[in-house]
C-alpha positions as CSV (number, residue, x, y, z in Angstrom):
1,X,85.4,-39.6,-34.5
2,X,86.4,-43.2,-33.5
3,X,83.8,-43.7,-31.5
4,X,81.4,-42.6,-34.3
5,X,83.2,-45.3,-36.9
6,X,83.4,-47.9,-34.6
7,X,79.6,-47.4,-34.7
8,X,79.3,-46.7,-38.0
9,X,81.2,-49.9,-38.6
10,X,78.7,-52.0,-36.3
11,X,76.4,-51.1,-38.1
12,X,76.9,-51.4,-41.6
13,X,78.4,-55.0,-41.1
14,X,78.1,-55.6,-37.7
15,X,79.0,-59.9,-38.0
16,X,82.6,-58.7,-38.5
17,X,82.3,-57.9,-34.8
18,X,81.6,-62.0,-34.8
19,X,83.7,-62.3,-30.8
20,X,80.3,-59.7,-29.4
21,X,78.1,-62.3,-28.0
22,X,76.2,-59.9,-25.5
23,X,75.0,-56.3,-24.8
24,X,77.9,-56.2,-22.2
25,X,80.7,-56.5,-24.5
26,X,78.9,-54.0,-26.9
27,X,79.0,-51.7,-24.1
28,X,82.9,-52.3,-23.3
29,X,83.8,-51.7,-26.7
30,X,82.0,-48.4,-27.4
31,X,82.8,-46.9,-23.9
32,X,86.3,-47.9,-24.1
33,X,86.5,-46.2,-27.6
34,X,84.6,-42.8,-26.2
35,X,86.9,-43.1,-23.2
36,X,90.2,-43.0,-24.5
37,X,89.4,-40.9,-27.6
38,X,87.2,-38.2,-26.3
39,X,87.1,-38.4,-22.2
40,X,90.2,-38.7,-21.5
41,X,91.1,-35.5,-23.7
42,X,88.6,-33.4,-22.8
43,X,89.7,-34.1,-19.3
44,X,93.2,-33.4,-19.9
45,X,92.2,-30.1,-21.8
46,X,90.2,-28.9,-19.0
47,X,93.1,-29.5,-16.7
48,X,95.5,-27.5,-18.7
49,X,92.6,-24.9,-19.0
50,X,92.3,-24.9,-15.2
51,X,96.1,-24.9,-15.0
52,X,96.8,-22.0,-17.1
53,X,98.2,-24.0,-19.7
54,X,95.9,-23.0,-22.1
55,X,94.9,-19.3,-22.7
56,X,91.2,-20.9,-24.0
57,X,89.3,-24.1,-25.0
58,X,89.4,-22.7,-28.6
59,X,93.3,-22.8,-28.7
60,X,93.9,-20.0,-31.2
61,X,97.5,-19.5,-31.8
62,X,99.2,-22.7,-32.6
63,X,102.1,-22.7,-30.2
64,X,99.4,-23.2,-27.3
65,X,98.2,-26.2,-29.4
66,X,101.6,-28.5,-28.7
67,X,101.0,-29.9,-25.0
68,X,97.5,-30.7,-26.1
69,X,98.5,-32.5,-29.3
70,X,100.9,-34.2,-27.5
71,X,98.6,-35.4,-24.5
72,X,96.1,-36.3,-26.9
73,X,98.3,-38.0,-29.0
74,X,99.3,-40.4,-26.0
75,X,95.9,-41.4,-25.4
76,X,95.3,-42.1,-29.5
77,X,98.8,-43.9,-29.5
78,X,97.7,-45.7,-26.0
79,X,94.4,-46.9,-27.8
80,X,95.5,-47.9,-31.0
81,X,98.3,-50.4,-29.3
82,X,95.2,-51.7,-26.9
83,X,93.0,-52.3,-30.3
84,X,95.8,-54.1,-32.2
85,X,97.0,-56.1,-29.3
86,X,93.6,-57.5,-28.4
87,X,91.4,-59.6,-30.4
88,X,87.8,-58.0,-30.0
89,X,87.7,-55.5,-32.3
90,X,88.2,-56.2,-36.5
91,X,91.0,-55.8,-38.7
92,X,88.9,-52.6,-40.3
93,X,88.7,-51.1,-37.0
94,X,92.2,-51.5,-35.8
95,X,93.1,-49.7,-39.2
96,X,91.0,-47.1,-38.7
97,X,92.1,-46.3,-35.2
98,X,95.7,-46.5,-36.6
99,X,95.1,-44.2,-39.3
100,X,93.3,-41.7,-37.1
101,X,96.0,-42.0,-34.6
102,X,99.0,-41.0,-37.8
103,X,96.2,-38.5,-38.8
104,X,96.5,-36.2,-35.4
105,X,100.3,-36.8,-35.6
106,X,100.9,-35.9,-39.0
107,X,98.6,-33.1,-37.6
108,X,101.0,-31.9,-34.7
109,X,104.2,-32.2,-36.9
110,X,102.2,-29.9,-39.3
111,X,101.3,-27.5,-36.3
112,X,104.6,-26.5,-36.1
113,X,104.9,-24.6,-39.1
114,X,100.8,-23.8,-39.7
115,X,97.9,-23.9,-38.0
116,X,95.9,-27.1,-39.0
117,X,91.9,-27.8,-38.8
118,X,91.9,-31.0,-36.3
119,X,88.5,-30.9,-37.0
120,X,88.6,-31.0,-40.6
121,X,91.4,-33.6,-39.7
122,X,88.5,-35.8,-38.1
123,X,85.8,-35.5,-40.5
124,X,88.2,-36.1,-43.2
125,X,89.6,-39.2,-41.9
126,X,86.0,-40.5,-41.0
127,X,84.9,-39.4,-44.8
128,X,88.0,-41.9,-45.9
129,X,86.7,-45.2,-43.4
130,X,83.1,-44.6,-44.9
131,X,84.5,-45.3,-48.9
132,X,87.2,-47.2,-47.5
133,X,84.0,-49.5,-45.8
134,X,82.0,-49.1,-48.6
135,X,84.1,-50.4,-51.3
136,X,85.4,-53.0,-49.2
137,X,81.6,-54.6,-47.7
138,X,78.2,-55.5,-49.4
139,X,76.0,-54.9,-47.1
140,X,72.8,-56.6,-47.4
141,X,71.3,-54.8,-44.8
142,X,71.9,-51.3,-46.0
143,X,72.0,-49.1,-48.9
144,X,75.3,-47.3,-48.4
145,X,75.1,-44.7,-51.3
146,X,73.0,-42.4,-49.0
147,X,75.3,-42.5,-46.0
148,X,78.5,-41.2,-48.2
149,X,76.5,-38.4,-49.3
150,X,75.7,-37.6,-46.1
151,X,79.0,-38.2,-44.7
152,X,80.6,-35.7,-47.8
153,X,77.2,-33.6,-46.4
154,X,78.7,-33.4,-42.7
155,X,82.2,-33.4,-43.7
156,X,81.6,-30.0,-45.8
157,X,79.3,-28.4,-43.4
158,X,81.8,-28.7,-40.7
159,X,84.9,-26.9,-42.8
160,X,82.1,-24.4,-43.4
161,X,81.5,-23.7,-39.9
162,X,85.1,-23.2,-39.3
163,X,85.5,-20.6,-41.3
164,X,82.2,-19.0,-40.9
165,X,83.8,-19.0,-37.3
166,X,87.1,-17.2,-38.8
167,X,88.7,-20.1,-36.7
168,X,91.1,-21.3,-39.8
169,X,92.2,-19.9,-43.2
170,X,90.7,-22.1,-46.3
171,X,93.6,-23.5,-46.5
172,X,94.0,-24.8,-42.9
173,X,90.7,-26.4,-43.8
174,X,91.4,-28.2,-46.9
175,X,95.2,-29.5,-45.3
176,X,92.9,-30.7,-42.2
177,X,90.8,-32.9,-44.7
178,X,93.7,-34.2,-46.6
179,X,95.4,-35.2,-43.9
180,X,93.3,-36.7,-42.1
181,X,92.1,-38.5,-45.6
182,X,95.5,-39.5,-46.4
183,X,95.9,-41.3,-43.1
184,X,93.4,-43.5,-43.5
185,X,95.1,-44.9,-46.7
186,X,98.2,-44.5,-45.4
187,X,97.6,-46.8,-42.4
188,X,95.4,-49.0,-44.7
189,X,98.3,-50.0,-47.1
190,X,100.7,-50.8,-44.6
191,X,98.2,-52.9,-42.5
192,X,95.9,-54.8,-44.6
């Protein structure tokens, strides 16, 4: 989901990304985002998979869930320090890589007691950058009413398809999406 807002962010305002001069540096940001956030912890997963770690990718009971939560959570924690230490990406972004990065560890602390949605998680906190974006940029290149309603589109759909997948109980679901909602704001009143 970071990689998605980071482009989500270049595009709906993309001169606050005013230190990208080139294609190159467009490139570096987005692969470093998708490799750290999503690579890294696929790979790790598949390794545990491989390993025995992990009965399945799907990660059904909650107590298998802790060593990837906390792999993952290194490599969130790992890239949010990198973002807020270096000067190439925008205040918005560094605050939406910190949220999401308090988002999967509110997450894990909740795994301990009940089984939580990451994916609701996710879409949840991505739901909370969009209005967060919105209300805080006019755009003159875009009409942004159309991409929150699709965004509150996906975000539903995907909270659906978990539980037409009897993957989580409703209210795994709805904890996912206000975590991962309240992280965002969370992370967003202590940094801005």
């Amino acid at each position: 989901m970071l990689t998605y807002g980071l482009l989500f962010m270049m595009w709906v305002n993309p001169y606050q990304f005013g230190g990208i001069s080139n294609n190159d540096m467009t490139l570096y940001m987005i692969g470093s985002i998708a490799g750290i956030s999503f690579f890294f912890p696929i790979f790790s997963i598949v390794l545990m998979r491989m390993l025995g770690m992990v009965e399945s990718f799907q990660m059904e009971e909650r107590e298998e869930r802790i060593i990837p939560y906390i792999s993952t959570g290194i490599f969130y924690l790992w890239l949010s320090v990198n973002i807020y230490r270096t000067s190439i990406f925008p205040p918005s972004f560094e605050i939406y890589a910190i949220g999401a990065t308090l988002g999967l560890f509110l997450a894990f602390f909740i795994n301990n007691f009940t089984k939580i949605s990451m994916h609701t998680v996710g879409v949840g906190g991505f739901l909370a950058m969009v209005i967060i974006t919105i209300l805080s940029t006019v755009s003159p290149l875009h009409d942004l009413r159309m991409i929150l309603l699709g965004v509150i589109v996906l975000t539903g759909l995907v909270g659906t398809a978990r539980l037409i997948l009897h993957a989580h109980e409703p209210k795994e679901i709805y904890g996912g999406y206000l975590v991962g909602f309240a992280a965002q704001f969370i992370a967003l009143n202590f940094l801005a």
